[in-house]
C-alpha positions as CSV (number, residue, x, y, z in Angstrom):
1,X,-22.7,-8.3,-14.7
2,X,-24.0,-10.7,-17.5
3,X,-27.1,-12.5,-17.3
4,X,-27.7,-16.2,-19.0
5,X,-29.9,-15.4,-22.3
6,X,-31.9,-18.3,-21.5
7,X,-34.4,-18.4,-19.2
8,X,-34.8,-15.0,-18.6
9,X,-38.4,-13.8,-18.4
10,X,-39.3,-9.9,-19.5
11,X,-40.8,-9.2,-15.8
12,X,-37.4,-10.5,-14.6
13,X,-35.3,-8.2,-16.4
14,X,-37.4,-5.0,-15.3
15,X,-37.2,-6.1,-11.7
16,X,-33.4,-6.5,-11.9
17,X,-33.1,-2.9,-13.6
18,X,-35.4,-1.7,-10.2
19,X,-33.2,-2.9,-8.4
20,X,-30.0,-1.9,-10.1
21,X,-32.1,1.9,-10.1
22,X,-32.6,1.7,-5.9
23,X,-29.4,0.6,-5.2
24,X,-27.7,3.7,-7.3
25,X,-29.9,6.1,-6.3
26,X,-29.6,4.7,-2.4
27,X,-25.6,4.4,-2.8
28,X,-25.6,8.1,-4.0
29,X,-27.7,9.5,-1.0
30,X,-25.6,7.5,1.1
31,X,-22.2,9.1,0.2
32,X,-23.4,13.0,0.9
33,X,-21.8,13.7,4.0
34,X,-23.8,15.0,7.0
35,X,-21.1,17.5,6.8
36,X,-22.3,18.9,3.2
37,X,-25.5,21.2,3.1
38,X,-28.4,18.8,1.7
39,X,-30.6,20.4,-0.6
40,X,-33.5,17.6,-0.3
41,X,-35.9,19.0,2.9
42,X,-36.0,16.0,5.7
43,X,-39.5,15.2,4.6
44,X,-41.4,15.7,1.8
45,X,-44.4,15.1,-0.4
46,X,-44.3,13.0,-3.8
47,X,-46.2,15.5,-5.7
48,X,-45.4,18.6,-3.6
49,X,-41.0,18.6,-3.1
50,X,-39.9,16.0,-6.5
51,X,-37.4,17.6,-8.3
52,X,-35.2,16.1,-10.8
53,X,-31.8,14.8,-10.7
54,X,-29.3,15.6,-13.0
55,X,-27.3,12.5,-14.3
56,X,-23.7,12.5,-14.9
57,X,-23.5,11.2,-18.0
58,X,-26.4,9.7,-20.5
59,X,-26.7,6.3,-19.0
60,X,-30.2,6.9,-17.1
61,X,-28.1,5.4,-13.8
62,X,-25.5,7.4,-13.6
63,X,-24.6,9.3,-10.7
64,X,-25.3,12.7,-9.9
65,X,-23.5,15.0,-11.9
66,X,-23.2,17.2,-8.7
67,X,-22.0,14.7,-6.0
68,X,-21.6,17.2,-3.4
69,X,-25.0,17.7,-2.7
70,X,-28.9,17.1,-4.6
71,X,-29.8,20.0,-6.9
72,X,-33.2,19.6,-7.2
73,X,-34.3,21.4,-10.5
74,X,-37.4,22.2,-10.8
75,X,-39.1,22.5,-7.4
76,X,-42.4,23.2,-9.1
77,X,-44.9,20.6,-8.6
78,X,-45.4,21.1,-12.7
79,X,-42.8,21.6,-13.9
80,X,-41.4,20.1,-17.1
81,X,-37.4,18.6,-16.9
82,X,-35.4,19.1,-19.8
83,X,-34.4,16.2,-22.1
84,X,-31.2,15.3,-20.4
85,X,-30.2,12.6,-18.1
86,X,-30.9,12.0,-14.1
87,X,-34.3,11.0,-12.4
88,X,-36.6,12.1,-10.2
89,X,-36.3,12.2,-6.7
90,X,-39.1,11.9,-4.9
91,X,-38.7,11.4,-1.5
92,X,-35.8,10.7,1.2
93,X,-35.2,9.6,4.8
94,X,-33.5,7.6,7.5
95,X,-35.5,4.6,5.8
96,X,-36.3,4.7,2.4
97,X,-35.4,6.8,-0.8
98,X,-38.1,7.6,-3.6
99,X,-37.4,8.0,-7.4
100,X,-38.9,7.7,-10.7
101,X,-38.5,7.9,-14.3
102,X,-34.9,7.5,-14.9
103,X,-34.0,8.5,-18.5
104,X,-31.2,9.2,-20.8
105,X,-29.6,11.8,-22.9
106,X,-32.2,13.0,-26.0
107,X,-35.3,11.9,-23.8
108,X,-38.5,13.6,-23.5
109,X,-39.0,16.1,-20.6
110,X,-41.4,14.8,-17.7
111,X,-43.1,16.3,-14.8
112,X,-41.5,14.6,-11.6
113,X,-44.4,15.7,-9.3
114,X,-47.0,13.6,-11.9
115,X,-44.6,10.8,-11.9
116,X,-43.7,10.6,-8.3
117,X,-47.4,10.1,-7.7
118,X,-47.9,7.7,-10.6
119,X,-44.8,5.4,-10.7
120,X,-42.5,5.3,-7.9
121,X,-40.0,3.6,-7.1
122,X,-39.4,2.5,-3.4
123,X,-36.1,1.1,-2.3
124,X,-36.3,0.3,1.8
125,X,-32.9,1.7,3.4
126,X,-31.0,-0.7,5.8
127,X,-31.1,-0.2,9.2
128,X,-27.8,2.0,10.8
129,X,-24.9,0.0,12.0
130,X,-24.4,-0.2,15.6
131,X,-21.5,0.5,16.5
132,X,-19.1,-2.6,18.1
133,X,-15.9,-2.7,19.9
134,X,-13.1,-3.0,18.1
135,X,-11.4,-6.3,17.7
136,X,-8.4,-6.7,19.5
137,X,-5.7,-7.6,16.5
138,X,-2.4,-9.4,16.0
139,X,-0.6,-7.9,13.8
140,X,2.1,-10.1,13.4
141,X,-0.1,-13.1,13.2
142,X,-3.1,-12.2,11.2
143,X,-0.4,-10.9,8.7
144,X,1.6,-14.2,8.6
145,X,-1.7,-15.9,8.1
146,X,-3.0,-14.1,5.1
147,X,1.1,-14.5,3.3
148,X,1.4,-18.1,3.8
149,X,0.0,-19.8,1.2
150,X,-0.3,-24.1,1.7
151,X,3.0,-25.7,1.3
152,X,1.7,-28.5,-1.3
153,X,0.1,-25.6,-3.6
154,X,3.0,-23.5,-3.5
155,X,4.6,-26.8,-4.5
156,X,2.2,-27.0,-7.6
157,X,2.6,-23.5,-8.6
158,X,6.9,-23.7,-8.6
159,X,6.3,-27.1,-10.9
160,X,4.0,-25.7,-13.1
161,X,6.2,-22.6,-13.1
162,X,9.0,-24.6,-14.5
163,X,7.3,-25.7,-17.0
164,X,6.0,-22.3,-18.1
165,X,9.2,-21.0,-19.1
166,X,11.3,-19.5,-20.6
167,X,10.7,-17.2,-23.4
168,X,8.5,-18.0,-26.3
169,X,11.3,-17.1,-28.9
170,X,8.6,-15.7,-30.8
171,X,8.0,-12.1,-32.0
172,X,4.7,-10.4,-33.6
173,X,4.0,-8.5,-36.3
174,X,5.1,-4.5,-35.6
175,X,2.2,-2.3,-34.1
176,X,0.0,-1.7,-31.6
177,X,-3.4,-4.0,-31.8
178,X,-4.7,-1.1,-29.7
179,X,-4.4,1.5,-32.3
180,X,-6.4,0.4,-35.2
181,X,-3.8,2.5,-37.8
182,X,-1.2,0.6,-36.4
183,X,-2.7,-3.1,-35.8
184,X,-1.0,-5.5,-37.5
185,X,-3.8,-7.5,-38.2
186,X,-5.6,-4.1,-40.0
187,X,-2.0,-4.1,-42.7
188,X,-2.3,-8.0,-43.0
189,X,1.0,-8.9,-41.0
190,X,1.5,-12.1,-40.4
191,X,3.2,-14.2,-37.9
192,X,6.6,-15.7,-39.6
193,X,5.5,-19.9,-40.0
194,X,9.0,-20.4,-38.1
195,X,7.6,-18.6,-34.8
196,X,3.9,-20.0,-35.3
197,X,5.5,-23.4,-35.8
198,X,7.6,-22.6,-32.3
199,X,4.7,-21.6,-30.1
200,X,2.9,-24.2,-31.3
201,X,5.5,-26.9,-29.9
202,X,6.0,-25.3,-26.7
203,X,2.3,-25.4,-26.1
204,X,2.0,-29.3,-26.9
205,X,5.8,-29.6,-24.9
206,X,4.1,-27.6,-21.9
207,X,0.5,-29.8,-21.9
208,X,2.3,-33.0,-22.0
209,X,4.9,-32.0,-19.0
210,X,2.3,-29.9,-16.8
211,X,1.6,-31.5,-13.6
212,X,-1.8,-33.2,-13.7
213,X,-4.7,-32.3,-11.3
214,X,-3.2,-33.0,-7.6
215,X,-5.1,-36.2,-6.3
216,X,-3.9,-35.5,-2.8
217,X,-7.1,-33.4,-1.9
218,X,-5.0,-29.8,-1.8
219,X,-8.4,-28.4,-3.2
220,X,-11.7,-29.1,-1.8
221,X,-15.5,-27.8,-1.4
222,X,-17.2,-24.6,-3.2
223,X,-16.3,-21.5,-2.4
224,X,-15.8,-17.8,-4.3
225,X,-13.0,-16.1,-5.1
226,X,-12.3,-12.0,-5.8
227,X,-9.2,-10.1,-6.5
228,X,-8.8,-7.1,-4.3
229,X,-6.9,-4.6,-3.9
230,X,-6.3,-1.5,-1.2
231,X,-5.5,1.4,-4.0
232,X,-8.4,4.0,-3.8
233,X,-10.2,2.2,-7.3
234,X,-10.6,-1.2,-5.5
235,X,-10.6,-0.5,-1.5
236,X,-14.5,-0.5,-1.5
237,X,-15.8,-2.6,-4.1
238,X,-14.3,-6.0,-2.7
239,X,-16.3,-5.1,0.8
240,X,-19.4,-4.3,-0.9
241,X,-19.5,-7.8,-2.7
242,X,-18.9,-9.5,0.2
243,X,-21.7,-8.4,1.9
244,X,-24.0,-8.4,-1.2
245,X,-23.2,-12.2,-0.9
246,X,-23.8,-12.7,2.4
247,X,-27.1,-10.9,2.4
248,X,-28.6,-13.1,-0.2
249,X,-27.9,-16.2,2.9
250,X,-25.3,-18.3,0.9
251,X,-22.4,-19.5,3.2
252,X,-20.0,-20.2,0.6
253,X,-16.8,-19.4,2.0
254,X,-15.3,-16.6,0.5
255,X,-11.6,-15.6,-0.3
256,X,-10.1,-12.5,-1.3
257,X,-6.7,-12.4,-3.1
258,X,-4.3,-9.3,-2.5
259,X,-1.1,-8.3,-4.8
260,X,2.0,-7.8,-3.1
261,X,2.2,-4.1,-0.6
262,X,-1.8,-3.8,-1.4
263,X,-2.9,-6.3,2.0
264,X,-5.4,-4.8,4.2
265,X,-4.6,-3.7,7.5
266,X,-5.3,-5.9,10.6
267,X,-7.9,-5.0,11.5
268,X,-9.7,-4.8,8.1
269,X,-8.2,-8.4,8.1
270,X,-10.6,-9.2,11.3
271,X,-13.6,-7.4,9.8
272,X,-13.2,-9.6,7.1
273,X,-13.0,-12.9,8.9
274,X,-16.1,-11.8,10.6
275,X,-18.1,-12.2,7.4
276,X,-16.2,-15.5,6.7
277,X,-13.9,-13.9,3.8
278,X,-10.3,-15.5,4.1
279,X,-7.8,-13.1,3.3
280,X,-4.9,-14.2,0.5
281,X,-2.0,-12.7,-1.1
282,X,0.1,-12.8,-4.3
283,X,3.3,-12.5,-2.6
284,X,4.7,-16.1,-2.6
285,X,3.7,-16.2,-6.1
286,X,5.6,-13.6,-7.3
287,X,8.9,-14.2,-9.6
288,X,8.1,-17.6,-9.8
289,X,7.6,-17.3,-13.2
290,X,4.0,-17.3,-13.8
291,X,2.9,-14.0,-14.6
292,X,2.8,-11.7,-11.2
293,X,6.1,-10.0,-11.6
294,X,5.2,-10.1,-15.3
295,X,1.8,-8.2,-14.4
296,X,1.0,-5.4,-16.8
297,X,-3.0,-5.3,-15.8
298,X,-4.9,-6.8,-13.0
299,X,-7.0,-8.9,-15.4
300,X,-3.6,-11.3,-14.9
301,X,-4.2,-11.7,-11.1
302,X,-7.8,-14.1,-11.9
303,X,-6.1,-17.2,-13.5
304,X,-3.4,-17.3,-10.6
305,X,-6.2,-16.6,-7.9
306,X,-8.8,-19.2,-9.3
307,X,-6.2,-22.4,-9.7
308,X,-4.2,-21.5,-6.5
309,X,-8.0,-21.2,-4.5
310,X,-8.4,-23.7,-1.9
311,X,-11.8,-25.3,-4.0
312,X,-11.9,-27.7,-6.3
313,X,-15.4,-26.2,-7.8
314,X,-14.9,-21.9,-7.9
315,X,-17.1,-19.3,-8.9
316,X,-15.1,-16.5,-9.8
317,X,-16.2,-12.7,-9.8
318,X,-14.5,-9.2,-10.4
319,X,-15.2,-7.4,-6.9
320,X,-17.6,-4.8,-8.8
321,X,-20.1,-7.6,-9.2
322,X,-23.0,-7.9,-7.3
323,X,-25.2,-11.0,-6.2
324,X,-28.5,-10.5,-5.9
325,X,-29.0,-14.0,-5.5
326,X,-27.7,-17.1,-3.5
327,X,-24.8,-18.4,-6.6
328,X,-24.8,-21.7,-4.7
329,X,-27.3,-22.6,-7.1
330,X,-25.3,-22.2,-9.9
331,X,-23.3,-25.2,-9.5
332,X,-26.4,-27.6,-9.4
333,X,-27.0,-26.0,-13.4
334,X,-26.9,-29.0,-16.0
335,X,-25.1,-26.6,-18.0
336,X,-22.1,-26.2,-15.6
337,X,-22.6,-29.9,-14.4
338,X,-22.4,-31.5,-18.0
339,X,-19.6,-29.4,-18.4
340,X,-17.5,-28.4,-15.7
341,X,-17.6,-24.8,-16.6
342,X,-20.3,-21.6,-16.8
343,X,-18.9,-18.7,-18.8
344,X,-21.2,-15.8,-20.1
345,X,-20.9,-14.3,-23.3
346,X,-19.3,-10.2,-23.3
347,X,-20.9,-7.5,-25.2
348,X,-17.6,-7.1,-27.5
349,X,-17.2,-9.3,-30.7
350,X,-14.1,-12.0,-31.8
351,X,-11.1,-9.8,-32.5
352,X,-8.6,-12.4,-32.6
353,X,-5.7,-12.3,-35.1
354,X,-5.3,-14.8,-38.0
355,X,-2.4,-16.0,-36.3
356,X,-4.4,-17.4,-33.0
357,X,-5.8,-20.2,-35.1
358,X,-2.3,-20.9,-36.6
359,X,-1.3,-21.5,-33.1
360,X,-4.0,-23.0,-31.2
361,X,-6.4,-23.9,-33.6
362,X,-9.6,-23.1,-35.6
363,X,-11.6,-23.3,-32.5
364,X,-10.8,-20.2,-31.2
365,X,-12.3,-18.4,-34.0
366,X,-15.2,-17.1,-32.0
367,X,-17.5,-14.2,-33.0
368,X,-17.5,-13.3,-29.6
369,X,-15.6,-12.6,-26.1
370,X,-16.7,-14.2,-22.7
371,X,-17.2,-11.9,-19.8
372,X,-14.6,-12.6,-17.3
373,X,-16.8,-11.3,-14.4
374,X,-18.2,-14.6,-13.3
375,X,-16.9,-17.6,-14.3
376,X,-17.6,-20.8,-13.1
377,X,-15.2,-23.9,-13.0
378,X,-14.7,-26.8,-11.3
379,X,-10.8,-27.3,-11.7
380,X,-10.9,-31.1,-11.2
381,X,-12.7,-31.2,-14.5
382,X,-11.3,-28.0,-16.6
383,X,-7.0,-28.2,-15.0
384,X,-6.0,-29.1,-18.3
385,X,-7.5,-26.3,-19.7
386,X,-6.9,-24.0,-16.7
387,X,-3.1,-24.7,-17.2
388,X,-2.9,-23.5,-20.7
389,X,-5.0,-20.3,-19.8
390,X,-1.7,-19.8,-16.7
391,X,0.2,-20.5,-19.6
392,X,-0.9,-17.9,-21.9
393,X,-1.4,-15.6,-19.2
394,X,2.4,-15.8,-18.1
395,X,3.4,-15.2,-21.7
396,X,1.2,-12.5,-22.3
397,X,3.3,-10.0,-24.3
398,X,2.6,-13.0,-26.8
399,X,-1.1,-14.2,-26.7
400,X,-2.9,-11.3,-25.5
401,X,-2.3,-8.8,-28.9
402,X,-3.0,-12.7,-30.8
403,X,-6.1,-12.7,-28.8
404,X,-7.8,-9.5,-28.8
405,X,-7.5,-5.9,-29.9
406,X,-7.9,-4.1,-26.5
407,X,-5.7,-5.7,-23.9
C-alpha cells in the first residue's frame, strides 16, 4: 500500500505501522487451529509469561517462522533475545493480543518481560461470529447473474476490440529485459526506425478510430473495484478487503471481477452480496481481442476490470490492500478533482527502453513507476487515456519489455 508523501504527519506514520503490527500479529494468532497444541498459557502476565517470537524472515512483521504453533523463547522474565527477527508476545485471549518491540535481522537483543511492561502494544480482538443460517442459493441464477455483463458495455468492449487489432508488425530487440545479461537495452539494441515508425501509426490510427466516452450513461456513480480470484493465492485476500472497507463505514458499492473457471461458488456469491460486493466475470471478455485470452499475468485483468466497471469515477485496488479509512474521501481531493486521476508513486525506478519514447514520446521518460495498487480515475475524464493503456495492455508482448524490466 502507498501512502501520498504530502501531508503525512510523523505521529501518523507510527500509528499506521501500530496498526499494520496488531493486525499481523492478530491475523497470526488467528490462523493456529484449536486443533494444534498452543504453546502461549490462556492467561498470562506481561512481565511474568512474554516470550519472544521468532520472525520468518528479517522484516520485523513477518510471520512466525513456526506457524504451527507459538514458540515462546525465552520464558524467563529476564531474559535477553537474540538479534534476530520476531517480537514479543505479551499477552493473548478471546479479546485482545499483546506485543512489543518488533525488530529486524542484526538488531539488538531485548528483554521481552521489561518491554511488555514498558511499551505495549494492544490490539482489541473482534468479537466471534455468530453463526447464521445458511442462505438458500440459486445456482443457476446467481451464476447467470455474475456472467452477464450489460449488453451496451459488452457493445463498447467488441468496438474497441476491433480497433485494437491485429498484430503490431513489430518485433524487439533479442533478449530477455528480465535477465539483465540478456536485456537488450543493457547491449544497446535498438528498435529498427521501420517498426518504431509502425507502432507509432497504429497508436495515432487506434486514438482517432476508438469509440469516445459513451454519453448514454452505461457508467455511473463511485464505486471500487478488485480482481479476484478462487486459486489458493487469491481466495482470501479479496474477502478480507471487503470487509476492511466496510468496517471503516463507506458504502461505496463494491465489485469483484473473476477470470474465467475461477467464479465463486453460490453461495460465496450470496455471502458476498450480503456485504454489498457485486460479483463479475471475465468470461464475455474473453477472445475478443483485448488481452484476456492473451493473459500472461494477472496485472492484465485491472485495465479490462476498471473501463468495463459500472462507475464513471473508480478507485481501483489489488485485493491485498487494505483500508483503514473511508476512500470516499479521496474523490473530494483537489488533486484527483483538478485532474481526473490519483496515482501513487512505486518504490522501483524508470526502466523504460530508449525505444518507449521513440514510440510514445519523451514524456514517458519517468525516473519512476506508479504503484498500481490504488489508482483513482474518473473514466469520463481519463477514456482517452484509459483506451491507450487497453491498447497497450492487449499488445503486451510489445509494450511491456518497452516499458519496464520486470514484467
Amino acid at each position: 500500500m502507498s501512502i501520498p508523501a504530502q501531508g503525512i504527519r510523523c505521529d501518523s506514520l507510527r500509528w499506521l505501522v501500530v496498526l499494520c503490527l496488531l493486525s499481523l500479529a492478530t491475523r497470526a494468532l488467528s490462523r493456529m487451529s484449536a486443533n494444534v497444541a498452543f504453546s502461549v498459557p490462556s492467561s498470562f502476565g506481561t512481565t511474568k509469561g512474554a516470550g519472544f517470537v521468532v520472525g520468518s524472515s528479517c522484516n520485523p512483521f513477518a510471520l512466525p517462522k513456526v506457524k504451527r504453533y507459538i514458540s515462546l523463547t525465552p520464558t524467563r522474565r529476564n531474559g535477553l533475545t537474540g538479534m534476530g527477527p520476531g517480537y514479543c508476545l505479551c499477552d493473548d485471549d478471546d479479546g485482545k493480543t499483546i506485543i512489543a518491540s518488533p525488530k529486524g535481522c542484526g538488531s539488538e537483543p531485548v528483554i521481552c518481560g521489561k518491554l511488555c511492561a514498558e511499551q505495549p502494544l494492544k490490539a482489541e480482538k473482534n468479537r466471534p461470529c455468530q453463526k447464521q443460517a445458511r442462505v438458500e442459493c440459486d445456482e443457476p441464477n446467481v451464476r447467470k447473474k455474475a456472467l452477464s455483463t450489460p449488453k451496451k458495455v459488452f457493445q463498447l468492449a467488441q468496438r474497441l476490440a476491433s480497433e485494437v487489432n491485429p498484430h503490431l508488425g513489430a518485433k524487439l530487440p533479442s533478449g530477455s529485459r528480465r535477465d539483465l545479461y540478456k536485456d537488450f537495452v543493457m547491449h544497446d539494441r535498438r528498435l529498427p526506425k521501420s517498426d518504431a515508425e509502425r507502432v507509432k501509426l497504429r497508436i495515432l490510427k487506434f486514438l482517432r478510430d476508438a469509440p469516445e466516452y459513451p454519453a448514454d450513461q452505461i457508467f455511473e456513480g463511485r464505486g471500487i473495484v478488485i480482481v479476484g480470484g478462487t486459486s489458493p493465492k487469491f481466495a482470501t485476500s479479496f474477502w478480507v478487503a471487503a470487509h476492511a472497507v466496510r468496517r471503516t463505514g463507506s458504502n461505496l458499492p463494491i465489485e469483484v471481477w473473476f477470470p474465467g473457471g475461477e467464479l465463486p461458488s453460490c453461495m460465496q456469491i450470496a455471502e458476498l452480496e450480503n456485504l454489498r460486493v457485486h460479483v463479475r466475470s471475465f468470461t464475455d471478455f474473453e477472445n475478443i481481442g483485448i488481452g484476456v485470452s492473451e493473459n500472461t499475468n494477472r496485472f492484465m485483468f485491472k485495465i479490462i476490470a476498471l473501463m468495463f466497471s459500472a462507475f464513471d469515477e473508480v478507485l481501483l485496488l489489488d485485493a491485498d490492500n487494505i483500508v483503514l479509512r473511508d476512500p470516499d474521501n479521496i474523490f473530494h481531493w483537489e488533486s484527483y478533482l483538478s485532474t481526473g486521476s490519483l496515482m501513487w508513486k512505486d518504490f522501483w525506478q524508470g526502466s523504460s527502453a530508449p525505444d518507449c519514447q521513440e514510440v510514445l514520446g519523451n514524456s514517458t521518460a519517468l525516473l519512476h513507476t506508479h504503484e498500481s495498487g490504488q489508482v483513482v480515475v474518473k473514466k469520463s475524464s481519463t477514456w482517452t487515456a484509459l483506451s491507450l493503456a487497453l491498447f497497450m495492455n492487449a499488445h503486451s508482448y510489445f509494450f511491456y519489455p518497452l516499458t519496464v524490466n520486470y514484467m
